[in-house]
C-alpha positions in Angstrom: 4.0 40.7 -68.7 6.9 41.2 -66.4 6.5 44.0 -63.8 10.3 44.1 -62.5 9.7 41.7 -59.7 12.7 39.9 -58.5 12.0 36.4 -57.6 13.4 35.8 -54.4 13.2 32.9 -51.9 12.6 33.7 -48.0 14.1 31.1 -45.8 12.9 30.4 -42.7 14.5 31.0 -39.5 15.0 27.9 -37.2 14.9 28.5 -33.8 15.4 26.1 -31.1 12.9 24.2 -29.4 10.5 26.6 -27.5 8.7 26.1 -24.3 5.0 27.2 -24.1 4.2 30.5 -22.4 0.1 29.4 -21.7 -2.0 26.4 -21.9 -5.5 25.3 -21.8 -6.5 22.4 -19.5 -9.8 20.9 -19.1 -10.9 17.7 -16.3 -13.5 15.7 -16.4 -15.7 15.2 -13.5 -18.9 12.6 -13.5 -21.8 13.4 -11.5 -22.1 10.6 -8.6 -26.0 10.3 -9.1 -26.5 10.7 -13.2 -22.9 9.6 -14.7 -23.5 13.2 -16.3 -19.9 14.6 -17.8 -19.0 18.1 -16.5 -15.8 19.6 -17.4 -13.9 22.0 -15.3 -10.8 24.1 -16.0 -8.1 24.0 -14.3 -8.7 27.2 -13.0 -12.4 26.3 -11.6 -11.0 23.1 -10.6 -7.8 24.9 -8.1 -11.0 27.3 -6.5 -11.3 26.4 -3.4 -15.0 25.1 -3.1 -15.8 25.5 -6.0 -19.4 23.0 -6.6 -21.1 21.4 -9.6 -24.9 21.8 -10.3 -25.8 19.4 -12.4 -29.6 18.8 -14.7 -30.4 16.4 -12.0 -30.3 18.9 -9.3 -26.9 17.2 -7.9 -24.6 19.6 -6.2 -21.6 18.4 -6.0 -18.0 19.6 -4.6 -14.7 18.6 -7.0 -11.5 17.9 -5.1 -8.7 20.7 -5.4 -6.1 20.2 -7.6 -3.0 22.5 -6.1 -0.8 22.7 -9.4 0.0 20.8 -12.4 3.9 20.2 -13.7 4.8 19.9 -17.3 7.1 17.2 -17.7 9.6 17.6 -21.2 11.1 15.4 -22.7 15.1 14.9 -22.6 17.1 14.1 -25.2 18.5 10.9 -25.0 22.0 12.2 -24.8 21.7 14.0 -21.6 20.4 10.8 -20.2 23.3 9.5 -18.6 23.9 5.5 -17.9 24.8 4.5 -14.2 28.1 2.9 -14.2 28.3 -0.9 -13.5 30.2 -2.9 -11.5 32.7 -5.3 -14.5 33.2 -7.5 -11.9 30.6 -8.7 -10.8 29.2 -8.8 -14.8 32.2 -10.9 -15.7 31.4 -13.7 -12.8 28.0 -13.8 -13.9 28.8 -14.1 -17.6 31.5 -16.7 -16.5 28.6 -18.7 -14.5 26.0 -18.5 -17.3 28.6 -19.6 -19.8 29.7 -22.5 -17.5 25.8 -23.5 -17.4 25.2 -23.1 -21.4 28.3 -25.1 -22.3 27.5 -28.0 -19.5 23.5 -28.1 -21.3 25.1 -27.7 -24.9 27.2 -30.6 -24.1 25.0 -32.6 -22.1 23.3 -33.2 -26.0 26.6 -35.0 -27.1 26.2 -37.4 -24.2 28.9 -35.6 -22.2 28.3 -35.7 -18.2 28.5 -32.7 -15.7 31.6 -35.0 -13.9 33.0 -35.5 -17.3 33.4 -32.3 -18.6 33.2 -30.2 -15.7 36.7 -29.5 -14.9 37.4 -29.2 -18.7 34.6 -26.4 -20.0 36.4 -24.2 -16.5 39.4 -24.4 -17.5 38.8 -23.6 -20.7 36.3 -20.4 -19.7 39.3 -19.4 -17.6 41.9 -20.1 -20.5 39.9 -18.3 -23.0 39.1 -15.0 -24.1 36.2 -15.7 -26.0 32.5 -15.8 -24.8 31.5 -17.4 -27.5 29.6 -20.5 -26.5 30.2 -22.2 -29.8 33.6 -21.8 -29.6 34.4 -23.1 -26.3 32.6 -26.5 -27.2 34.7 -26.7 -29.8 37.8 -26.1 -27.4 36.4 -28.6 -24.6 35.4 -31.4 -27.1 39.1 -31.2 -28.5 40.6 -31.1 -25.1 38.3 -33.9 -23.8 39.4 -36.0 -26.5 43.4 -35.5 -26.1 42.5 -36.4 -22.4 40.7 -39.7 -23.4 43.4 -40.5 -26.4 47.0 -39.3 -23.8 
């Protein structure tokens, strides 16, 4: 039976992110004589001596909570990075690269006075950072020094 109905489809409207306009909050206090849970709202909890009466006839004061922030998170595009210092990265990267290739080395019986002079020059020469490939590069040149 067909009543002249039109099937339509409603889309839904997207809206941006919305912030809350209320909330709810609840703490938890324990009695100090019983253990006994009691829980406040935030309102109860921000009155100004406000007490407790608990089933073990414990009265007991809560301490005033002034105000509570929301915190939201950001989007990790307005998180912006703090800008570093290349010079100082490139020494260090130059250092730890001098220390890997000396202990990469030291496996092929190569000593510290050996190769030394040889895996700096080559750092310095080189534009890769690539230990593997400036072993390579001081185990050639170490062996046209020994062979000259």
């Amino acid at each position: 039976m067909y009543f002249g109905l039109k099937k339509t489809m409603i889309k839904p409207k997207t809206k941006n992110k919305i912030k809350p306009v209320n909330y709810d909050l609840y703490l938890e206090y324990h009695c100090p004589d019983c253990g006994i849970s009691h829980w406040l709202t935030l309102r109860e909890s921000q009155t100004k001596g406000f007490k407790v009466v608990c089933v073990c006839d414990c009265v007991f004061g809560v301490k005033r909570i002034n105000d509570i922030y929301i915190k939201y998170a950001r989007k990790k595009s307005d998180i912006k990075p703090e800008a570093k210092d290349n010079s100082t990265k490139d020494l260090l990267d130059k250092d730890n690269l001098y220390r890997k290739c000396i202990a990469t080395l030291s496996q092929y019986s190569f000593s510290e006075e050996e190769i030394g002079d040889i895996v700096k020059n080559t750092i310095d020469s080189d534009e890769s950072s690539a230990i593997v490939d400036i072993v390579k590069a001081c185990i050639t040149k170490f062996g046209e020094k020994n062979n000259a």
